[in-house]
C-alpha positions in Angstrom: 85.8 91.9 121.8 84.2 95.3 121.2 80.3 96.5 120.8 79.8 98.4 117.7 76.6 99.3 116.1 74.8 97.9 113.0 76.0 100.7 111.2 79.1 100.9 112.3 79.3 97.4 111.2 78.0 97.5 107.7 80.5 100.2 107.1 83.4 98.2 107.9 81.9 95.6 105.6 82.1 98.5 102.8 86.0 98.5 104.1 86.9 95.2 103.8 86.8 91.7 101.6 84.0 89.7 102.3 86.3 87.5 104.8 86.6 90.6 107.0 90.2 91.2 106.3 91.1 95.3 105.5 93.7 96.0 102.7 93.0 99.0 102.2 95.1 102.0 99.8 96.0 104.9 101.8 97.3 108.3 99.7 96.4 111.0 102.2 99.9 112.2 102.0 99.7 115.8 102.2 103.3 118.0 102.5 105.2 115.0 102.0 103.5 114.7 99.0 104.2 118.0 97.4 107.5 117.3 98.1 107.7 113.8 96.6 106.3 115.8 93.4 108.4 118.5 93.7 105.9 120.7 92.9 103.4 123.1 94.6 100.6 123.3 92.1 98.0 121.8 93.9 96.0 120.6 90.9 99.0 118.1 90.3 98.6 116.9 93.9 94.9 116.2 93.4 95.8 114.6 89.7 97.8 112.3 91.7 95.5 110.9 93.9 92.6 110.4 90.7 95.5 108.4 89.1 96.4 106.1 92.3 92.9 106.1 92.7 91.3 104.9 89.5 94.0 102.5 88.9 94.4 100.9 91.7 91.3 100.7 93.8 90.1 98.0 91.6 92.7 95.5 93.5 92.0 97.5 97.2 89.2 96.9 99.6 89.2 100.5 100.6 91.3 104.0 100.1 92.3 106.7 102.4 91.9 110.1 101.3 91.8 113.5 102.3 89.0 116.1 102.2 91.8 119.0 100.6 93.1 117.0 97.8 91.3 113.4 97.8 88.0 114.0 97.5 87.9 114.1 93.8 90.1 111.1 93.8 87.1 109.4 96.0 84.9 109.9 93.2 87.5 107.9 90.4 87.5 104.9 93.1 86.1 101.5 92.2 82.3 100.6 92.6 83.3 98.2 95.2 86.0 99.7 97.2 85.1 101.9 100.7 86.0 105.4 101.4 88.2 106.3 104.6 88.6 109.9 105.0 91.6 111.8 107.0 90.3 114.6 109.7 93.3 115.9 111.2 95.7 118.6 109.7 98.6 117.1 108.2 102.2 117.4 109.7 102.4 119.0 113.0 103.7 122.5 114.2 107.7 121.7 115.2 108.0 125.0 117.1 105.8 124.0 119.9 106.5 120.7 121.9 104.8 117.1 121.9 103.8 116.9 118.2 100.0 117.8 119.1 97.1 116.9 117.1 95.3 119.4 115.1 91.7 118.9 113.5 90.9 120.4 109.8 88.9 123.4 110.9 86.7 123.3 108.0 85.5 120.0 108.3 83.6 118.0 110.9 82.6 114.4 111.0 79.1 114.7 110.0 80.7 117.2 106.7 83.1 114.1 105.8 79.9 111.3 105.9 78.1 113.8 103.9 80.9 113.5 101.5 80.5 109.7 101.6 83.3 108.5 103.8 82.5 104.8 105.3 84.7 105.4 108.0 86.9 108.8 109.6 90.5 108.1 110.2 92.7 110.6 112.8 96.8 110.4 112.8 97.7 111.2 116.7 101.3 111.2 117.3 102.5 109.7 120.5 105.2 109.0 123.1 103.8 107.1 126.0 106.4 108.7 128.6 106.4 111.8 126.9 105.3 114.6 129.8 101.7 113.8 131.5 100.2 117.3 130.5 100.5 116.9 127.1 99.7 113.6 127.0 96.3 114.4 128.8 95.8 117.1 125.6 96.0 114.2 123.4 94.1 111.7 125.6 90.8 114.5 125.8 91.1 115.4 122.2 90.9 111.7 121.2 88.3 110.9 123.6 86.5 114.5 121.6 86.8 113.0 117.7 85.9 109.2 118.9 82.6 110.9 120.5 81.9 112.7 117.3 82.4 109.5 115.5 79.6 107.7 117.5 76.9 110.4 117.6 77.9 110.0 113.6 77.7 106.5 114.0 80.9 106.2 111.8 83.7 103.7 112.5 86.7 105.8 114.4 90.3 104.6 112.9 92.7 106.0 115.1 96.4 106.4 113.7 99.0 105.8 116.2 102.5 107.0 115.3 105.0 106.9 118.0 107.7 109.0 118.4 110.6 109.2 121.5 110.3 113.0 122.8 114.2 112.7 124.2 115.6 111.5 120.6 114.2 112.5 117.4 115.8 109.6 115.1 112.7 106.9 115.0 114.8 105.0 112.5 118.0 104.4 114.7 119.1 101.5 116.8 118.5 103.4 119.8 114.5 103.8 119.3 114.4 100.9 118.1 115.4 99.7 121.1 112.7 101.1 122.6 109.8 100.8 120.4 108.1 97.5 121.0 107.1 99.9 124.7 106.1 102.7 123.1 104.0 101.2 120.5 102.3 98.6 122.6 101.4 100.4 125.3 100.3 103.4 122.8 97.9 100.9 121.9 96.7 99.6 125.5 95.8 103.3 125.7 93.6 103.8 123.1 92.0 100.8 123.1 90.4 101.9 126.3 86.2 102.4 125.6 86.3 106.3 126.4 88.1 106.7 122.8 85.3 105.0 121.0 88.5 103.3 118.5 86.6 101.3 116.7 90.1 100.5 114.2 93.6 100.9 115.2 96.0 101.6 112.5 99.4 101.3 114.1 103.2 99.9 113.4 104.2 97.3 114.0 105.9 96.6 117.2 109.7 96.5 116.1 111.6 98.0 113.4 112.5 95.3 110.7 115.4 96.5 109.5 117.5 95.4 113.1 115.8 91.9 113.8 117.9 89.0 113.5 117.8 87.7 109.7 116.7 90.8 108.5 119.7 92.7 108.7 122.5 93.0 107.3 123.9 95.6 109.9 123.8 95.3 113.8 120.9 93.6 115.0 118.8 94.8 118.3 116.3 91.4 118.1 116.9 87.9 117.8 114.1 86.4 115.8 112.7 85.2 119.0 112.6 88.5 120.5 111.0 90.2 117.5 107.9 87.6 117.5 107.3 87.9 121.0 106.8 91.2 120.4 104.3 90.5 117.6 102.7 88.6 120.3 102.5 90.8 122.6 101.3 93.6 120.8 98.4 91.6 119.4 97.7 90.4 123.2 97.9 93.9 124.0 94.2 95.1 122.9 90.9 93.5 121.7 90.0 96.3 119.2 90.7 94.8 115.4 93.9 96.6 114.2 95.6 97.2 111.0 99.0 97.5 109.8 100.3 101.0 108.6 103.3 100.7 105.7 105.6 103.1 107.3 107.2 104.2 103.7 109.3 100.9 104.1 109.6 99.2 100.6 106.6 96.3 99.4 109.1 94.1 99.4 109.5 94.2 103.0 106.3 95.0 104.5 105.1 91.5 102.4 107.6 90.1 104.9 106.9 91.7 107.7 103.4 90.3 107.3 104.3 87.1 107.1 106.5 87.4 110.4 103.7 88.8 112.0 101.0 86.2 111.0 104.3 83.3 112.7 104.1 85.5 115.4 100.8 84.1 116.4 99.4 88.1 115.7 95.7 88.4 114.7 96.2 91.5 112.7 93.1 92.5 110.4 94.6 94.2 107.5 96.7 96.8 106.4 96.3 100.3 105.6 99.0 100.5 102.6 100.7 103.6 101.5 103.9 104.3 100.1 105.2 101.1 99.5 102.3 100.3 97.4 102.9 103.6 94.9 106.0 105.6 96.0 108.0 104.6 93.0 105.2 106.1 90.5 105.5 109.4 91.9 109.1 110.0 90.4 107.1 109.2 87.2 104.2 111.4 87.2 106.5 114.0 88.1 109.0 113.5 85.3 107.0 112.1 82.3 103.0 113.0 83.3 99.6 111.3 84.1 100.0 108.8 80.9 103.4 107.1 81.9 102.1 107.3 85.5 98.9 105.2 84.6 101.2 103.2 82.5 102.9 102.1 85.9 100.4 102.4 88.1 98.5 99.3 85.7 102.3 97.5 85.7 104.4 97.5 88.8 101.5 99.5 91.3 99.3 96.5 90.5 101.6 94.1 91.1 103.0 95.8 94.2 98.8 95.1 96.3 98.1 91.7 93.9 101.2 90.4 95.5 100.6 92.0 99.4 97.1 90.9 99.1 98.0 87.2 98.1 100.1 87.3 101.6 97.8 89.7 103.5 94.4 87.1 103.0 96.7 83.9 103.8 97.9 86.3 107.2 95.4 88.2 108.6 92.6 87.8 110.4 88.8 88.6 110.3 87.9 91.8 112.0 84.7 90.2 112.9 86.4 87.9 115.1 86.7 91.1 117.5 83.4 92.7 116.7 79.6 91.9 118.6 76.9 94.0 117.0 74.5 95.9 119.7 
């Protein structure tokens, strides 16, 4: 259990139902964005996110935007539904080693509260054995943005995507081999107290598409293997945590939280990307905002009402984790 402030605690009330379970909309896609659209005009980028926004947060507890293209998307969201907002640069420079983590330059905690975000959300990329100087940079510069938070008194989400240093595939048999390591003890790292994390939004421990009964090609887990992992990773910190999507399709993830919740795993919530509105994008691009809306009230819709029907009979209350100081 963690110690959070009142405020702190109200603002993850803002961010979840009233059961204290997160299922939150996240479309602070950036790059990968403007290349889903195909396009570089960056007021189609920001009509985007007011679509996604204005039709869908009616059926979320909570979005994730960005202060460069979201923030006039924050202002379309529902009445009801909190504002996350992303504070680190998106992508990462390739030319220099260890993926590291880059703040917008322009913005500050206290700037994005001003702007009315409930919460500040960081994306840290990480490889537990990657070398120990570079994963000292990361470790200061997290400890940095989770002291900002609390003299903010903001709820910290930290964002943990790992990576293997040595092998650059994440999606072949190979890391997935070694990814229930990497991801749990990513997060028995940063759910030490110097990071202030008050959230963790992380994978989850294995990749789907090679456990036993989920595949169709070679498997690396049995289905026993595959929930201890679940297990473990949920054993493996006692700060509430989140599920990220991973672009993987809704279809899937809907699974994937249902194999989680058999695990035994006392996730709270997911932070819900892709697989909630990918397939619009192809749409807005090629026949504009109307047909885009059009889909966004259809299949988007239906792509949350049916996670959140598996999500509230999976997850667990944050509050569970939480004593208030």
């Amino acid at each position: 259990m963690i110690t959070i402030s009142q405020k702190k605690y109200e603002a993850l009330k803002r961010l979840s139902n009233e059961d204290g379970i997160i299922g939150a909309l996240a479309i602070d896609q950036r790059g990968s964005l403007k290349k889903m659209i195909a396009s570089e005009d960056e007021n189609a980028i920001v009509n985007f996110k007011e679509v996604v926004s204005e039709e869908l947060t009616p059926y979320s507890t909570s979005i994730l935007l960005d202060p460069e293209y979201g923030l006039p998307a924050s202002r379309k969201r529902d009445k009801d539904a909190g504002l996350l907002v992303a504070y680190e640069k998106t992508g990462y420079d390739a030319t220099e080693p260890g993926r590291l983590p880059d703040l917008l330059e322009e913005w500050s905690v206290q700037r994005l509260k001003e702007q009315g975000a409930d919460a500040v959300k960081f994306l840290l990329y990480y490889d537990v054995d990657e070398d120990d100087k570079i994963n000292e940079f990361k470790h200061v510069y997290m400890e940095r943005v989770g002291s900002e938070c609390l003299a903010e008194d903001i709820p910290f989400f930290l964002e943990i995507v790992t990576y293997d240093a040595k092998n650059d595939d994440v999606k072949g048999k190979d890391y997935a081999k070694v990814k229930p390591s990497k991801v749990i003890k990513a997060m028995k790292e940063f759910s030490k107290p110097q990071y202030h994390v008050d959230v963790l939004k992380v994978e989850v421990p294995v990749n789907m598409n090679f456990v036993e009964g989920f595949s169709s090609d070679e498997v690396v887990y049995t289905r026993e293997e595959a929930l201890q992992y679940f297990k473990e990773q949920s054993e493996a910190t006692d700060v509430p945590f989140i599920f990220l999507s991973a672009g993987v399709s809704a279809k899937l993830f809907q699974e994937t939280i249902v194999f989680a919740k058999e695990a035994g795993s006392t996730f709270n919530g997911v932070l819900c990307g892709r697989a909630t509105w990918k397939n619009g994008v192809s749409v807005f691009a090629e026949e504009g905002e109307a047909a885009c809306r059009d889909w966004m009230r259809s299949e988007g819709r239906n792509n949350i009402e049916d996670l959140n029907k598996v999500l509230y009979e999976s997850a667990s209350s944050w509050k569970d984790k939480v004593a208030v100081k």
